[in-house]
C-alpha positions as a printed Julia matrix, in Angstrom:
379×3 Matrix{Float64}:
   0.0     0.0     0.0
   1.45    3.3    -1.36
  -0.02    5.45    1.38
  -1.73    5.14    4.57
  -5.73    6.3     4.35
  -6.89    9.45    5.99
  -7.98    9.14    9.65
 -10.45   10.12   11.81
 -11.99    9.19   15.16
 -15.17    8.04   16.47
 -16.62    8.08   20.25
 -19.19    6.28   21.48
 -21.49    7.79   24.38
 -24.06    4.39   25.1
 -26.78    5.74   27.21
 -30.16    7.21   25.9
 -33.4     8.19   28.71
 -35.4     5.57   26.77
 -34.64    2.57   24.03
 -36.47    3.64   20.75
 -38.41    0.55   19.49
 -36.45    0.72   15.89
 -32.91    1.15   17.26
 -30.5    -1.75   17.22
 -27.1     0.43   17.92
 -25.69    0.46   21.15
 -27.61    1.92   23.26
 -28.79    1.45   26.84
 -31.44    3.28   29.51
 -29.31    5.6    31.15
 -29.25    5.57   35.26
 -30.31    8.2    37.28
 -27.11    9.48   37.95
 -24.94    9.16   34.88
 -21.35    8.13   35.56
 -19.75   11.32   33.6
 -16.2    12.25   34.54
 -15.98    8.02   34.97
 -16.96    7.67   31.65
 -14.7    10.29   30.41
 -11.71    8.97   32.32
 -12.07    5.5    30.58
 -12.64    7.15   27.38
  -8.89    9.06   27.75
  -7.1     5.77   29.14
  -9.02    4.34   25.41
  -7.56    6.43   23.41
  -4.13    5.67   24.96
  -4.34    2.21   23.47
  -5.32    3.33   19.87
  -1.9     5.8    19.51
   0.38    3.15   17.82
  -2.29    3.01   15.45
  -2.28    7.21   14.53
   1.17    6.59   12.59
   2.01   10.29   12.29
  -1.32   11.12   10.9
  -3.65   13.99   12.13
  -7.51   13.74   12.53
  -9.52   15.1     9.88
 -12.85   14.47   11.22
 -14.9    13.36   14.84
 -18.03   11.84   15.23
 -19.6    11.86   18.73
 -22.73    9.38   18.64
 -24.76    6.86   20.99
 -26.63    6.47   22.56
 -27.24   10.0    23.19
 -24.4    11.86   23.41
 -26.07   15.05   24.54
 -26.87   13.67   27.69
 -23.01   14.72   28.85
 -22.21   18.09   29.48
 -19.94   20.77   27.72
 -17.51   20.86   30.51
 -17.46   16.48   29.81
 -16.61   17.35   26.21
 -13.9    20.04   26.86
 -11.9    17.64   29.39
 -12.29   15.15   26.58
 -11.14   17.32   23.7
  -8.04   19.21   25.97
  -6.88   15.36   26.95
  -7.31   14.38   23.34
  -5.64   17.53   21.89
  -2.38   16.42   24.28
  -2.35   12.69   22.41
  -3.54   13.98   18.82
  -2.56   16.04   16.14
  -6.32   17.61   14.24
  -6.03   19.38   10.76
  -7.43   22.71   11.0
 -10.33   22.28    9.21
 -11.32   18.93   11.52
 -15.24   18.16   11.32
 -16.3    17.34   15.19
 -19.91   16.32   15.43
 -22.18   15.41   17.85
 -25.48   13.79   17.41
 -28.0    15.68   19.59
 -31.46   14.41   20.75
 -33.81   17.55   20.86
 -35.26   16.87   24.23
 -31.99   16.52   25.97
 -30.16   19.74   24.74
 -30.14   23.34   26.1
 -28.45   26.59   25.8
 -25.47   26.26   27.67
 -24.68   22.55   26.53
 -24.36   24.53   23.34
 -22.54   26.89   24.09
 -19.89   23.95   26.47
 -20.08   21.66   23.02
 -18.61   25.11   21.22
 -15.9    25.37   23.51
 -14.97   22.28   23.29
 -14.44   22.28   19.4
 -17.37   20.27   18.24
 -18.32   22.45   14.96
 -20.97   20.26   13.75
 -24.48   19.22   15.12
 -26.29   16.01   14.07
 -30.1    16.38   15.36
 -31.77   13.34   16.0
 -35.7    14.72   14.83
 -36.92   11.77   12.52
 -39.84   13.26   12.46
 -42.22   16.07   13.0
 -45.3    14.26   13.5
 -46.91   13.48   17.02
 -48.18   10.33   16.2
 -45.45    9.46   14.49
 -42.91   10.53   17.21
 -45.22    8.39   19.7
 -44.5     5.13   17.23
 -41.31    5.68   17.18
 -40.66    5.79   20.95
 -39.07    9.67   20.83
 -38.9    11.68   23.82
 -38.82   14.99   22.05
 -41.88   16.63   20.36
 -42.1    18.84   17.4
 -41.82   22.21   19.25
 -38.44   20.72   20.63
 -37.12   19.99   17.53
 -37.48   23.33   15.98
 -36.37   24.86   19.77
 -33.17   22.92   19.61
 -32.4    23.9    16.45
 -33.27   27.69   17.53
 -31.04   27.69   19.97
 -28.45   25.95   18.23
 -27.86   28.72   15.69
 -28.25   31.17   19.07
 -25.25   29.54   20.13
 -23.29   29.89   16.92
 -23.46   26.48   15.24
 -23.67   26.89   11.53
 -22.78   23.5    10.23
 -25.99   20.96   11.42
 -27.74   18.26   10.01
 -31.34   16.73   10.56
 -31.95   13.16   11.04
 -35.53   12.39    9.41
 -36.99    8.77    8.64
 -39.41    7.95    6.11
 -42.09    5.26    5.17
 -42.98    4.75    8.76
 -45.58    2.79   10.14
 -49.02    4.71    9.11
 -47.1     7.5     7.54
 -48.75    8.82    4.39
 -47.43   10.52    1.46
 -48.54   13.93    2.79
 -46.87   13.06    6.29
 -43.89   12.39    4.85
 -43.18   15.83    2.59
 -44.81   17.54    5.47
 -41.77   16.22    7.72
 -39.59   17.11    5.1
 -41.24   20.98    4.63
 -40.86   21.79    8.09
 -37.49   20.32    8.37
 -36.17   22.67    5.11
 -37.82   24.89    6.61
 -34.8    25.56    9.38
 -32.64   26.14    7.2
 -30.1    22.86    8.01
 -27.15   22.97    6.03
 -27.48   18.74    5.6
 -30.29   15.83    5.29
 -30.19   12.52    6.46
 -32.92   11.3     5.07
 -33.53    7.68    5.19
 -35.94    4.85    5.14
 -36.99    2.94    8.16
 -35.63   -0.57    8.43
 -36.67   -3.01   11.16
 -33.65   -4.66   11.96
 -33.19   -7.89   14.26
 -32.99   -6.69   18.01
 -35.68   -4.76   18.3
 -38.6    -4.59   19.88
 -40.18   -3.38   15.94
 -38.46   -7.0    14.72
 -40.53   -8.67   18.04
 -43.71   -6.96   17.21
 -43.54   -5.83   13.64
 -45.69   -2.25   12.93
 -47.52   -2.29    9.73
 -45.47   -0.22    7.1
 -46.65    1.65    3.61
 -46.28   -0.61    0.82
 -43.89   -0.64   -2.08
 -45.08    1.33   -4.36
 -45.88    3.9    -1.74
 -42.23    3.75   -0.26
 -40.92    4.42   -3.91
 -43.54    7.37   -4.17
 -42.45    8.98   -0.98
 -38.25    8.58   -1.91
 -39.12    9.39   -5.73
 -41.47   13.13   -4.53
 -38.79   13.59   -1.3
 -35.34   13.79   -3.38
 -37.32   15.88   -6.23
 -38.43   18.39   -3.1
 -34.5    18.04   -1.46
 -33.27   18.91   -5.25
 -35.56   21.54   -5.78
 -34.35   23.03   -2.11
 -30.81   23.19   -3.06
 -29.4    19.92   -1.66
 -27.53   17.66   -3.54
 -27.8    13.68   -2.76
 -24.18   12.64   -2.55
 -25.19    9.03   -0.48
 -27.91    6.63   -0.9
 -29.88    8.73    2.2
 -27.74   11.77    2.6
 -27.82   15.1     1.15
 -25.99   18.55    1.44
 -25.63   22.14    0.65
 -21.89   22.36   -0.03
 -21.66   20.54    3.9
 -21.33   16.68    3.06
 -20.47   15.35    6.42
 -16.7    14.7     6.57
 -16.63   11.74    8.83
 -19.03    9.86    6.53
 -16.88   10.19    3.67
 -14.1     8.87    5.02
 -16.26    5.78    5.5
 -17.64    5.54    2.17
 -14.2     6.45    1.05
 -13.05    3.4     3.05
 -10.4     5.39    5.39
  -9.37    5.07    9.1
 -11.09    5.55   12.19
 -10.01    5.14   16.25
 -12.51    3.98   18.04
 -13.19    4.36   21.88
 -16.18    3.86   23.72
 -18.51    1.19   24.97
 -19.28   -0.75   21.81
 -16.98    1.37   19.34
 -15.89   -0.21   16.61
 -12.76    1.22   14.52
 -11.08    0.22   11.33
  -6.89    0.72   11.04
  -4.48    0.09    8.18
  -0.53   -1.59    9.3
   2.27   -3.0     7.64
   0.89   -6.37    8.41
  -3.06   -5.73    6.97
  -6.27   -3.78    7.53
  -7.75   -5.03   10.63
 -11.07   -4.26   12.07
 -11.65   -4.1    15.77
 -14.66   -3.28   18.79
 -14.81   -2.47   22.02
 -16.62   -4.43   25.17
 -20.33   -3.21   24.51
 -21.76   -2.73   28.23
 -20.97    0.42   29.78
 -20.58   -1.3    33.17
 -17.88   -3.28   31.48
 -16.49   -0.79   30.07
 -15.94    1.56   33.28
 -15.19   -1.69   34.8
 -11.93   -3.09   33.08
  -9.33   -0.57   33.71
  -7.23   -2.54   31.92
  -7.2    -0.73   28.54
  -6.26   -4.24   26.65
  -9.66   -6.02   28.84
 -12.0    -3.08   26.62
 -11.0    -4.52   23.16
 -12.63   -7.75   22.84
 -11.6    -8.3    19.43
  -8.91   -7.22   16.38
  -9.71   -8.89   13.24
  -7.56   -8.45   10.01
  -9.94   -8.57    6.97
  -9.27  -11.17    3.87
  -9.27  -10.5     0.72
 -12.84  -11.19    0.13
 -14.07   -9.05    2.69
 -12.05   -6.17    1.94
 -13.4    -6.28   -1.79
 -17.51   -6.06   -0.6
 -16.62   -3.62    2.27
 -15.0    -1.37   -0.15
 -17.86   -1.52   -2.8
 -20.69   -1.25   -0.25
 -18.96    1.9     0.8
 -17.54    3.35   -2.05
 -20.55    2.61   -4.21
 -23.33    3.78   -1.9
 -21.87    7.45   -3.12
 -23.71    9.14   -6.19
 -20.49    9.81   -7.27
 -18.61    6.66   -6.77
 -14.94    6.58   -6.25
 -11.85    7.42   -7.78
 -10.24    4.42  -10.07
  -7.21    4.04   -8.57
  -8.52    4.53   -4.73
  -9.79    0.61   -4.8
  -5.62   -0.44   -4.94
  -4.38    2.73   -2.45
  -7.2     1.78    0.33
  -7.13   -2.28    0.04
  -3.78   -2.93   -1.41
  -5.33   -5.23   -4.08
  -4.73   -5.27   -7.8
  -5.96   -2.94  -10.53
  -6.26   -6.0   -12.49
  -8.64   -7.72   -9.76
 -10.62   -4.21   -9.62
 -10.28   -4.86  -13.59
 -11.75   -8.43  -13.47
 -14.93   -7.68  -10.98
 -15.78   -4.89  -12.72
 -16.25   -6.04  -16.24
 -19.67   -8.12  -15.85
 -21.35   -5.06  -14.13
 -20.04   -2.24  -16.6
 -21.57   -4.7   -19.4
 -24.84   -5.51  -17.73
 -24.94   -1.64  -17.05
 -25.84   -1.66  -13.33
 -22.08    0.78  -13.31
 -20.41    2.91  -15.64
 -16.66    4.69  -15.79
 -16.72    8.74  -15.77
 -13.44   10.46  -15.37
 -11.55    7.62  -13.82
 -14.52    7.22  -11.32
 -16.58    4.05  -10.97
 -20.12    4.58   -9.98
 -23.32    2.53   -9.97
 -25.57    4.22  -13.11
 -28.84    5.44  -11.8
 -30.77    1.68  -12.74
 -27.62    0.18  -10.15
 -28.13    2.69   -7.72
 -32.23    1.86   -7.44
 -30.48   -1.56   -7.16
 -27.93   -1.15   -5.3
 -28.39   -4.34   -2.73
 -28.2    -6.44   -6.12
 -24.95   -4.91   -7.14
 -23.39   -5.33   -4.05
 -24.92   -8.41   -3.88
 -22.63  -10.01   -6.92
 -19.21   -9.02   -4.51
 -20.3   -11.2    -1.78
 -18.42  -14.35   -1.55
């Protein structure tokens, strides 16, 4: 490998007030008195373990996410971030983002997440509907949605994006641009926009909700990207979309790069001289606080084969609208042009992906299709 990837960090905050029926991350009810400067202890003596992995490279980009990571306070973020800035170098223009939920964010939390450096909000809406919120086990309403996001700009954050689902359970077409109007509507400078998905570990996948159909799910993403086009944003991602903000530390996973991980339940990705290895940290935060030995927190380090390292670069790199550069499949895997060469052929001839400018990208019939594309690199 000519070069080592770019890299970037993520941190893992794993409690939440209440376990949303549709979430299967890592996430757990938080106690009454949550274990802060603990947790932020364990999360320095993490980070001390991950340093042999850095390799002279600074961090272009942070992503803060749970859980709910706006449970802890500014002052928890700027210890963090003045330990971190002792052990790390971070480019100038580093991305730091939280994810916020709007029921558990104020004022001052705003103006502590400023000061410690985060320069990006993520805001964890999914929708604006009241019924819809209910179904989805949220602990925010609408007027604390747009009041987060109020006081967010108040506080001098000009960089946030909105988390919105669609096709939910009972959710209309009307409900669904409705969600999307009022969202536009405050002015967010990024969309994540995405379909539900019940996914195993849930309590949706125990007790499945009744969900539009098809051809209703394709009407709501077909009349939602025309609106998100017609308001300036420009789909980069299968469900994300920016004006001139695409978030930083997503690209770098699409783009198949490096990322630390610390945290109960991280998981982080590093490239050595001996392979590209994949790694996660012990998932209960009682665990977690618990092992003070750093080596007890990482439960596993995994280097990835060939085979995997082919589909987890095409089910990243292809999800973009633009694709990726030729010659980043041999500088991020170390694998052949000529394998690239071999795997692509079938697909470029069956035109589910097409060559533009040394980029490979799924054409727009592989991109409605894109589980069936990546399907034909699984081995």
């Amino acid at each position: 490998m000519s070069s080592l990837p770019p890299l970037s960090l993520y941190i893992h905050v794993p409690w939440c007030v209440r376990k949303c029926p549709y979430c299967d991350f890592n996430s757990h009810t938080s106690p009454q008195q949550l274990p802060e400067q603990e947790y932020i202890q364990a999360l320095i003596e993490d980070i001390d373990t991950e340093l042999a992995w850095v390799q002279g490279r600074p961090i272009h980009s942070v992503f803060i996410g749970g859980g709910t990571p706006s449970l802890l306070s500014g002052r928890a973020y700027q210890d963090l971030f003045s330990a971190l800035r002792r052990r790390l170098a971070f480019t100038k223009t580093c991305e730091i983002t939280l994810e916020a939920n709007p029921a558990t964010v104020e004022h001052d939390n705003f103006d502590g997440y400023l000061a410690a450096g985060i320069n990006r909000l993520s805001l964890g809406v999914q929708s604006f509907n009241p019924q819809h919120l209910q179904t989805l086990g949220r602990i925010h309403s609408q007027q604390d949605a747009i009041q987060a996001v109020e006081l967010a700009k108040q506080a001098g954050f000009t960089n946030f994006n909105l988390d919105l689902m669609h096709g939910l359970p009972e959710q209309s077409l009307d409900h669904a641009m409705t969600d999307l109007d009022m969202a536009l509507s405050l002015s967010p400078t990024h969309v994540s926009w995405y379909q539900l998905t019940i996914e195993p570990n849930t309590a949706f996948y125990r007790q499945p909700p009744t969900l539009p159909d098809d051809e209703l799910l394709w009407t709501i993403q077909e009349t939602g990207q025309r609106k998100l086009t017609q308001a300036g944003f420009q789909q980069y991602e299968v469900s994300a979309y920016s004006q001139h903000h695409p978030s930083q530390h997503n690209l770098n996973y699409w783009q198949f790069g490096d990322y630390l991980a610390i945290g109960a339940g991280a998981h982080g990705k590093v490239t050595t001289p001996e392979g590209i290895f994949r790694y996660r940290k012990t998932r209960l935060p009682k665990d977690y606080l618990a092992n003070t030995s750093t080596q007890q927190r990482r439960l596993a380090l995994e280097q990835i084969d060939t085979d995997d390292l082919v589909f987890e670069f095409m089910m990243n790199g292809l999800r973009l609208k633009q694709g990726f550069a030729r010659p980043l499949f041999s500088q991020r895997t170390g694998l052949s042009d000529s394998l690239l060469e071999e795997l692509l052929h079938p697909l470029l001839v069956k035109g589910w992906l097409q060559q533009r400018d040394h980029y490979i990208a799924c054409t727009e019939l592989g991109f409605n299709y894109l589980n069936d594309v990546l399907g034909y690199f699984l081995k």
